[in-house]
N, C-alpha and C positions, 0 to 999 in steps of 0.2 A: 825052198819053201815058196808056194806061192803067195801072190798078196792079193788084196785088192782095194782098190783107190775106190773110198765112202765120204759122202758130206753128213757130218752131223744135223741131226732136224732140229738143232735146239739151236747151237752157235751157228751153226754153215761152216764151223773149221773142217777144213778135208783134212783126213788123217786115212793110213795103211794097215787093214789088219788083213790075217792069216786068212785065206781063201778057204781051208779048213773051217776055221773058227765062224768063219762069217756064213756057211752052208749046216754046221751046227745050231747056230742062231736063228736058223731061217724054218729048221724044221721042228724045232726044241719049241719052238711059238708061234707056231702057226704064221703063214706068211701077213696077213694084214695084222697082226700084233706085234709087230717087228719092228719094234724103234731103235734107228740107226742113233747109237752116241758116240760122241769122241770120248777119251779118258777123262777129261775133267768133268763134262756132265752124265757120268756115266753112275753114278750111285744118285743120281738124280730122275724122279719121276714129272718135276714137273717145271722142266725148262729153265729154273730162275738159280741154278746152283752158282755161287759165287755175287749175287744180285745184292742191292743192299738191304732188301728185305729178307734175305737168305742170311745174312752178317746179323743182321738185326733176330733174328727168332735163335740163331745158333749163340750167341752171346746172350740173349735169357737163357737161355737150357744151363749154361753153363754159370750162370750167378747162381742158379739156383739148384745145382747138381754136382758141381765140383767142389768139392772141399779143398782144394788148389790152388783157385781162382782166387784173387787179389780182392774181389766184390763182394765173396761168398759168405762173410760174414754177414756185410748188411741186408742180404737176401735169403740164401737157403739157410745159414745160419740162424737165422731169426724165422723160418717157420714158413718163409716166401715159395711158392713153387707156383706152376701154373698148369693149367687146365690139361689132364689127360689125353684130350683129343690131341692137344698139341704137340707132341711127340710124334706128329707126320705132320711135316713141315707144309703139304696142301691144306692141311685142316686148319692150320694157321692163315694161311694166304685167302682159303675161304673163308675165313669167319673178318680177317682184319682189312683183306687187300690189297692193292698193293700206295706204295707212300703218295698224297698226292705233290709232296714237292720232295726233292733227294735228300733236302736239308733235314726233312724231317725224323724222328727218332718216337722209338715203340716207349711209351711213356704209361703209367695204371694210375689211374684217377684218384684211389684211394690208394694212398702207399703200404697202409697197415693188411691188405689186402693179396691175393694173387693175382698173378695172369691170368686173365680170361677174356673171351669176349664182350662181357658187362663193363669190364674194371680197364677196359684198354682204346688208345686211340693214338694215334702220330699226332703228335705233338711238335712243337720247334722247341728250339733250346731255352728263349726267353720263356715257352709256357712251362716246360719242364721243369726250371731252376726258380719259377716261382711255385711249383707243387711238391717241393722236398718236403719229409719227414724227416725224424731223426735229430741229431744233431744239428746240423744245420738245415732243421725249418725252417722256413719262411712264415713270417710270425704275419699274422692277417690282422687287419683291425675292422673292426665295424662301428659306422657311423653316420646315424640319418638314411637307413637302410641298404645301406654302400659297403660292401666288404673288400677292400684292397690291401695289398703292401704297401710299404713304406713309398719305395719308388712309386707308386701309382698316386698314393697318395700327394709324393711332395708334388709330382706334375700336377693333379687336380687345380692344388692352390698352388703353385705357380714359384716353388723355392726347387732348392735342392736338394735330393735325396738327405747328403750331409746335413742341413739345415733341420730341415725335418727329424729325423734321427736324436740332433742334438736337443730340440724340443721336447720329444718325449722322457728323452734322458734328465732334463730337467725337470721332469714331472708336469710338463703342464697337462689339462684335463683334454680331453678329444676334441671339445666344442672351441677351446683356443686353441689346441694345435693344427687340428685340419677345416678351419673357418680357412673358407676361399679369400683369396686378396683380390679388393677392388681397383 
């Protein structure tokens, strides 16, 4: 059988396929519609398969799709899904883009809410685990027109989370527990 030695257009990994197969390809789609893939980017139409925004849109689908999933309660179990377009993973890419930093994570603004372009943005992990619902919300206070956590708050006035915390737990009212220290 023969071969022939191709550079993927997406990685540049060189890989060997059937000189057959690859003269198939060429006339099955017309020659300038002929995108050279290696196997791994090869059920991929738009370059970024294995990417971590590729990890990131394939791990929604599956909170909110698989009934298998370890997540699937807190998401598709509860009524979670996202936006039809987004079942083609470009439609995704074009409405979110891609991360501006690696660290960051596809996070929905409203959690009671779906995926969608409205309801979504990369977030880091500090903004993330202060926008929890559920069980473990993050319980916001507001005061003197200021809405923060606990943490944000103890920084404001100048203690520690712990400190703060135990304040409220004490019942004090808001104007003594989050009055700034001089």
């Amino acid at each position: 059988m023969n071969k022939i030695k191709l550079t993927c257009q997406f990685c540049n990994h060189e890989f060997f396929r059937a000189l057959a197969e690859h003269n198939r390809n060429l006339k099955k789609n017309q020659t300038e519609n002929y995108i050279i893939r290696c196997f791994k980017c090869k059920g991929a139409k738009h370059g970024l398969y294995r990417s971590p925004e590729y990890r990131s849109w394939d791990a929604m689908k599956s909170r909110c799709g698989n009934p298998s999933h370890t997540a699937y309660l807190r998401y598709g179990g509860r009524g979670i899904s996202y936006d039809p377009r987004w079942s083609d993973f470009k439609n995704f890419i074009d409405d979110m883009g891609l991360k501006p930093d690696p660290k960051m994570e596809l996070d929905r603004i409203d959690n009671d809410k779906n995926y969608c372009k409205e309801n979504c943005r990369w977030a880091t992990r500090k903004e993330q685990t202060r926008n929890r619902g559920g069980k473990r919300a993050t319980r916001l206070y507001t005061y003197e027109g200021k809405t923060m956590c606990i943490k944000d708050w103890a920084d404001y006035v100048g203690i520690s989370p712990q400190s703060m915390q135990k304040r409220l737990n004490k019942g004090w009212p808001l104007e003594r527990a989050f009055k700034k220290n001089k």
